[in-house]
C-alpha positions in Angstrom: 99.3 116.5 90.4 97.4 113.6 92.3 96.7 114.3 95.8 98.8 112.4 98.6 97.3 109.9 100.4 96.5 110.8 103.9 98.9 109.7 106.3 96.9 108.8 109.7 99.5 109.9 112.5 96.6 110.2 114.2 94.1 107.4 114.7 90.5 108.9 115.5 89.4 108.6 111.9 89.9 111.3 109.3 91.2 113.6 110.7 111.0 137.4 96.7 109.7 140.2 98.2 110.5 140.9 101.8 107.8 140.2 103.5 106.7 139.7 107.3 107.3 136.0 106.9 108.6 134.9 110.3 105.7 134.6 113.0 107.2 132.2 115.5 106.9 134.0 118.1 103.0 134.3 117.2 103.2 130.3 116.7 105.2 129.4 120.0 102.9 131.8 121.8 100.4 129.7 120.9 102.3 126.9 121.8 103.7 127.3 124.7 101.8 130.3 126.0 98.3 128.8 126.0 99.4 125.0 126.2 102.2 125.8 129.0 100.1 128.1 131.1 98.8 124.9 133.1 101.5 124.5 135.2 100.1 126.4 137.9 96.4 126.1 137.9 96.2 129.4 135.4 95.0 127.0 132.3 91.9 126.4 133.8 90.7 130.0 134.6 92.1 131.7 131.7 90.7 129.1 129.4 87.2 129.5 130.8 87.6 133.5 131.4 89.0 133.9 128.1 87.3 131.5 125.8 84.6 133.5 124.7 87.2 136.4 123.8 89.2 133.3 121.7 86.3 131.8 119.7 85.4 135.0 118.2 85.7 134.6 114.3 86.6 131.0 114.6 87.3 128.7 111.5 85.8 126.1 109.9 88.2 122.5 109.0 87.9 120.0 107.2 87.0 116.8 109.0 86.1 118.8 112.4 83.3 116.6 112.8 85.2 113.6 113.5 87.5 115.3 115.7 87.0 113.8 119.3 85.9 116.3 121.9 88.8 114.6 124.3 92.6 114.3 123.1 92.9 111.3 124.8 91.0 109.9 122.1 93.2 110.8 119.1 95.3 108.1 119.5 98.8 108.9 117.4 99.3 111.9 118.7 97.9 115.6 118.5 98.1 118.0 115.0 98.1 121.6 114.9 98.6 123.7 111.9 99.9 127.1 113.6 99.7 129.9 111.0 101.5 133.7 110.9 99.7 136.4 108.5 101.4 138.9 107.4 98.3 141.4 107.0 98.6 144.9 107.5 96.5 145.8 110.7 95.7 149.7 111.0 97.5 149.6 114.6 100.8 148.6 113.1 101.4 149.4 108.9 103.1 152.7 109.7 105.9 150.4 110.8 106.1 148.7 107.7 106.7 151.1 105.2 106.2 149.9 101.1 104.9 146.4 102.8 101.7 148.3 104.0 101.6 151.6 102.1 102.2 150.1 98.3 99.3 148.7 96.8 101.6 146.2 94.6 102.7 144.7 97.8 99.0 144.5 99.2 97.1 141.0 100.3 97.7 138.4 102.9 99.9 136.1 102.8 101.0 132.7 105.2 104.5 133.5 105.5 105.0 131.4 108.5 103.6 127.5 108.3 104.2 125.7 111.7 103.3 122.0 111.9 103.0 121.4 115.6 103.0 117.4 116.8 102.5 116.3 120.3 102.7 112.3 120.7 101.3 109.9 122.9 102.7 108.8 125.9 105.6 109.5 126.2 104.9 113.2 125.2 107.2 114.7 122.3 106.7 117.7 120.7 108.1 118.4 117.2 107.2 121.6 115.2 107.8 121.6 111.4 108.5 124.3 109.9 106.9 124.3 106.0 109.1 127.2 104.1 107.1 129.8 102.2 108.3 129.5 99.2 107.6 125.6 98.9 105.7 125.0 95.6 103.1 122.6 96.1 99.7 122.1 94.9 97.2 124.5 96.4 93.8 122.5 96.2 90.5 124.2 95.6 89.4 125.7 98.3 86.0 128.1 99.4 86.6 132.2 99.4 85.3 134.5 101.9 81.8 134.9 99.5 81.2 130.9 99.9 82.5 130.2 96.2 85.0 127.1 95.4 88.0 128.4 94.1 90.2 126.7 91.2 93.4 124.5 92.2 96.4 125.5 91.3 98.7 122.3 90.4 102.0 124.4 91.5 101.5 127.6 93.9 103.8 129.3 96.7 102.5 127.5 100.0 102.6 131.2 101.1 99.4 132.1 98.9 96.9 129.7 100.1 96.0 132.3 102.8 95.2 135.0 100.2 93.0 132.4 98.2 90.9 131.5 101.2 90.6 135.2 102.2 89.7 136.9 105.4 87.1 134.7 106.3 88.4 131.0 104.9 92.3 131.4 104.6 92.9 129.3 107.1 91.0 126.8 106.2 92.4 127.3 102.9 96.4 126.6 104.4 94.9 123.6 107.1 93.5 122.2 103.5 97.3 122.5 101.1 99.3 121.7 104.2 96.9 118.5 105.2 97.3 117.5 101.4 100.8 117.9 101.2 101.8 116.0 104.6 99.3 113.4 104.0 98.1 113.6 108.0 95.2 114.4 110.0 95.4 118.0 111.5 92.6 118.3 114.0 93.7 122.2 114.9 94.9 125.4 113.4 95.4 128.8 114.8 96.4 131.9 112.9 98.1 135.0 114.8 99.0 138.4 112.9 102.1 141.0 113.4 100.5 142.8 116.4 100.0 139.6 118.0 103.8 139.0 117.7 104.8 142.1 119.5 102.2 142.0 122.0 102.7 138.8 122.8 106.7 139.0 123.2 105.8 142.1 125.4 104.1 139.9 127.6 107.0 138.0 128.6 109.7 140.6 128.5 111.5 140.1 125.6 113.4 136.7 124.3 117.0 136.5 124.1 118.9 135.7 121.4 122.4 134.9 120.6 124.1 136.6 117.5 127.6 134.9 116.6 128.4 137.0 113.6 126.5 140.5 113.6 123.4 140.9 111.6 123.0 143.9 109.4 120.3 144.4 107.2 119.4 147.9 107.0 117.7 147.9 103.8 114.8 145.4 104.6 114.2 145.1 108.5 116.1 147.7 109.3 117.4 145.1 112.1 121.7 145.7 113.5 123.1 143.7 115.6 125.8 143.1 116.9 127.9 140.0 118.0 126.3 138.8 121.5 123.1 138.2 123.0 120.1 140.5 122.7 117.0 140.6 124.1 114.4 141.5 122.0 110.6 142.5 122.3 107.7 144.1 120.3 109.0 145.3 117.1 112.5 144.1 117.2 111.7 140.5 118.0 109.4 140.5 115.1 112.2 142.1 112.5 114.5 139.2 113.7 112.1 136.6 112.9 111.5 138.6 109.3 115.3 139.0 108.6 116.8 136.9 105.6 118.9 139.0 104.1 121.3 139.2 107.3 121.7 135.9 108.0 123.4 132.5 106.6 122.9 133.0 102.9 120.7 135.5 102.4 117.6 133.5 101.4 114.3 132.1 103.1 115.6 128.7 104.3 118.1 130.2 106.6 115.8 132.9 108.1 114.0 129.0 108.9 116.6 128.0 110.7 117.3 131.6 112.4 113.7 131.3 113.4 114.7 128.1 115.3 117.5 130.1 117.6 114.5 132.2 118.7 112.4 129.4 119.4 114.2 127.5 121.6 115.3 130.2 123.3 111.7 131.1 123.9 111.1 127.4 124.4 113.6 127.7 127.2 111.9 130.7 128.8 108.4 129.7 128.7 109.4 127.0 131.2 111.6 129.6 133.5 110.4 131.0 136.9 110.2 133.9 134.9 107.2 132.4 133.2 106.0 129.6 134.4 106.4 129.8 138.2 104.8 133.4 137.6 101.3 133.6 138.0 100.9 137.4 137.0 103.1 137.2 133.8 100.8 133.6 132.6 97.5 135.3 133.2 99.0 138.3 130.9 100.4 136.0 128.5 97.6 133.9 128.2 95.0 137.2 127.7 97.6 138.6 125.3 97.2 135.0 123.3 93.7 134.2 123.1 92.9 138.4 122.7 95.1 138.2 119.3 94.8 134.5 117.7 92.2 133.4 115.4 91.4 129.5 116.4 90.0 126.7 114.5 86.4 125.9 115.8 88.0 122.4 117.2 90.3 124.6 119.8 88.0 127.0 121.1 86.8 124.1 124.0 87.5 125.1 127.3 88.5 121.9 128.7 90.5 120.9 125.8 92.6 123.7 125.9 93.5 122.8 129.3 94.4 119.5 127.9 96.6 120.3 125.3 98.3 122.4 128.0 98.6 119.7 130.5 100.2 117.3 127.5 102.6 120.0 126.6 103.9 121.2 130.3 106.2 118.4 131.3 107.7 117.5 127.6 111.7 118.3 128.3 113.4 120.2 126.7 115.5 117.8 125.1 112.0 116.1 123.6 110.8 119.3 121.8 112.0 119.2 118.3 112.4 122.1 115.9 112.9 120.9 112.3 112.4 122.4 108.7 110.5 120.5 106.0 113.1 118.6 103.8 113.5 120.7 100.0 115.4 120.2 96.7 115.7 123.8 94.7 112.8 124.0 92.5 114.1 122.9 88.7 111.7 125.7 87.8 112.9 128.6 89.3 116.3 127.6 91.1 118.0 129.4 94.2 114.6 131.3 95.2 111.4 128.8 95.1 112.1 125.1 96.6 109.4 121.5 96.0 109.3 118.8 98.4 111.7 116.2 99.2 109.1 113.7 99.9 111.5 110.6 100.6 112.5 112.7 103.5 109.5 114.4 104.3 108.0 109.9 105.1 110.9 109.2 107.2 109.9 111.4 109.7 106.2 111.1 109.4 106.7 107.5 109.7 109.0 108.1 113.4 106.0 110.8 114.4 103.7 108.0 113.9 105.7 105.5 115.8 106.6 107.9 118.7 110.1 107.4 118.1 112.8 110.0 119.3 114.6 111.4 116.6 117.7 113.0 116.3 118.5 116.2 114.2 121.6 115.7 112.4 121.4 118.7 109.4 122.2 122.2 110.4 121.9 125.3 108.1 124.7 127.6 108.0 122.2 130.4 109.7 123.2 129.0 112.8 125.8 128.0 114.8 126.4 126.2 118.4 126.5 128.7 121.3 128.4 125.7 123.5 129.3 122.5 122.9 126.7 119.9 122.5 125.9 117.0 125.2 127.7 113.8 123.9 126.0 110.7 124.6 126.3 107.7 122.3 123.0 106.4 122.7 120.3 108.6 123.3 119.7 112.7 121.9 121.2 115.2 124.0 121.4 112.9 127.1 117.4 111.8 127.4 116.7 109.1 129.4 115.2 106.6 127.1 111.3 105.9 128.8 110.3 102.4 130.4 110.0 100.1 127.6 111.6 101.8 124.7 114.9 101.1 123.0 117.5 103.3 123.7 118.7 104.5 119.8 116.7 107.6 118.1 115.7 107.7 115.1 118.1 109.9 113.0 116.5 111.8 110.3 118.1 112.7 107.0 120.7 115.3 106.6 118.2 117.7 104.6 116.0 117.8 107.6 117.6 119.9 109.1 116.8 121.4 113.0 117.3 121.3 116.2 115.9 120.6 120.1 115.3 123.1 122.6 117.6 122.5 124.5 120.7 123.5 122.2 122.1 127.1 122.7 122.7 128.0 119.0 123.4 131.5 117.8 122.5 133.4 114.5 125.0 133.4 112.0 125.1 137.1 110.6 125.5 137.3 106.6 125.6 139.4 103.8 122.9 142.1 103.8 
């Protein structure tokens, strides 16, 4: 299959087993742990105390060398690939049972693929989430022993990781997911399961609304009933795993159920609770950089701090959580999914203009929690900024999503 043509959102040059798929906390810790911390005057300590601690093992991209040592230089908009691994770590397998004792289910895999996009003035953010089970090609990429590994023309997304092993695998996923979107990616960050935990430890849990009940004793072991939960450490992590018990059963909705819990933590991270807490930030922030594996571009000090600053203001109603548009793969269809690349342009192509967009798709994994803000002309009530045209930009049904600041609930299914 012929590679896509790179897409510059950016402008600085080139820029069915149950498995522990669902790292968003890990990814919105990164997110809007490190890159929210500023609002206080923590980003610039932590980032200088810490930084030593958070370039440890860093990774090699592609392209890094034309990556500009000042975002305000990447004109288009900032890209980082956010990465959960589902690797056993010797702290945590016990918890996992067959996942981390059976030597058929060994290796790593990129269960969670997080496209993160913060835009130029005004600041957006949208996060795109790439399913796991997305067949794309996986181009050749180098191993942990230095050797160039053969493409594969039509591979999980989830398996890049394992091909680029310990040392290279996320180079490997930067590489696919860079190939697939067609855009520059000047960052990438990978966090494991004990980062998960730890880091929803750090801010006291996150909580989540369940509409219908979700039962799925057979897999995550996670019950719960209709309401709202707060969950930390283990827990929180078996939410973000769960498939089985929610909307259909399969690894779009546990996508979309992903989404409930990252808003909610969305909504959090800019609480009092959080934010306006200095002692809670410098934990968070030590729990973040002590269990993430950067790219070599994001282990700068100062440019941590900037990403932070770009990210603190964004409202809510301007972060965007939305899942990669799929059809069912001909191949194999009702468990592995290909791109819907038609989709996939129209929003790169409102990214690339700064455009707001409006979600209009919805998986049946979720549900409102209230009623949503009605407002004819702009999403969820924003003010439209100085200079722009009031209308978003509404993205295709099979892009489905929402913004962080819709209450939605998980809607419990069949185990």
């Amino acid at each position: 299959m012929t590679p896509r043509t790179r897409r510059p959102v950016t402008g600085h040059g080139q820029l069915s087993r149950p498995s522990a798929g669902s790292q968003l906390l890990k990814i919105v810790g990164i997110v809007l742990a490190v890159m929210l911390v500023s609002g206080v005057g923590v980003a610039a300590y932590v980032a200088y105390d810490l930084s030593r601690t958070f370039g440890e093992g860093a990774v090699a991209l592609d392209g890094e060398e034309s990556v500009p040592p000042d975002i305000g230089a990447i004109k288009g908009g900032v890209n980082m690939l956010l990465v959960g691994s589902d690797v056993c770590e010797d702290d945590f397998k016990a918890q996992f049972g067959d996942r981390c004792s059976d030597p058929e289910a060994g290796g790593e895999r990129n269960d969670t693929n997080l496209l993160l996009h913060i835009s130029d003035n005004p600041r957006r953010v949208t996060v795109i989430t790439f399913p796991r089970d997305l067949m794309v090609p996986i181009p050749s990429c180098v191993d942990s022993e230095g050797n160039d590994t053969s493409p594969r023309e039509k591979a999980p997304l989830n398996e890049a990781i394992g091909i680029g092993g310990p040392k290279n695998g996320l180079a490997c996923v930067h590489r696919t997911i860079s190939e697939v979107s067609g855009l520059d990616i000047q960052f990438a960050a990978k966090v494991t399961w004990g980062g998960v935990m730890k880091i929803t430890d750090a801010i006291g849990g996150v909580d989540v609304c369940v509409a219908n009940g979700i039962s799925d004793p057979d897999n995550t072991g996670l019950e719960l009933g209709p309401g709202t939960h707060t969950l930390q450490g283990y827990w929180a992590l078996q939410f973000l795993r769960v498939r089985h018990g929610v909307g259909d059963g399969g690894d779009l909705s546990r996508g979309s159920n992903q989404q409930v819990y990252m808003s909610s933590l969305a909504r959090k991270m800019v609480s009092a609770e959080v934010l306006g807490n200095p002692g809670t930030l410098l934990k968070l922030a030590n729990t973040v950089m002590s269990n993430v594996t950067p790219s070599t571009t994001l282990t700068s000090p100062s440019l941590l701090v900037q990403i932070a600053l770009a990210m603190k203001d964004v409202p809510l109603d301007e972060i965007n959580f939305v899942n990669y548009p799929v059809f069912d793969d001909p191949d194999n269809p009702g468990v592995k999914v290909i791109p819907d690349r038609d989709s996939a342009d129209l929003l790169w192509a409102a990214l690339a203009a700064n455009e707001r967009i409006q979600v209009t798709g919805q998986r049946d994994a979720v549900v409102p929690a209230t009623p949503a803000p009605t407002d004819p002309t702009t999403p969820d009530g924003a003010t439209p900024a100085p200079g722009e045209t009031a209308g978003p930009v509404t993205l295709p049904e099979n892009i489905t999503g929402q913004s962080a600041n819709q209450e939605t609930c998980s809607n419990g299914g069949d185990s």
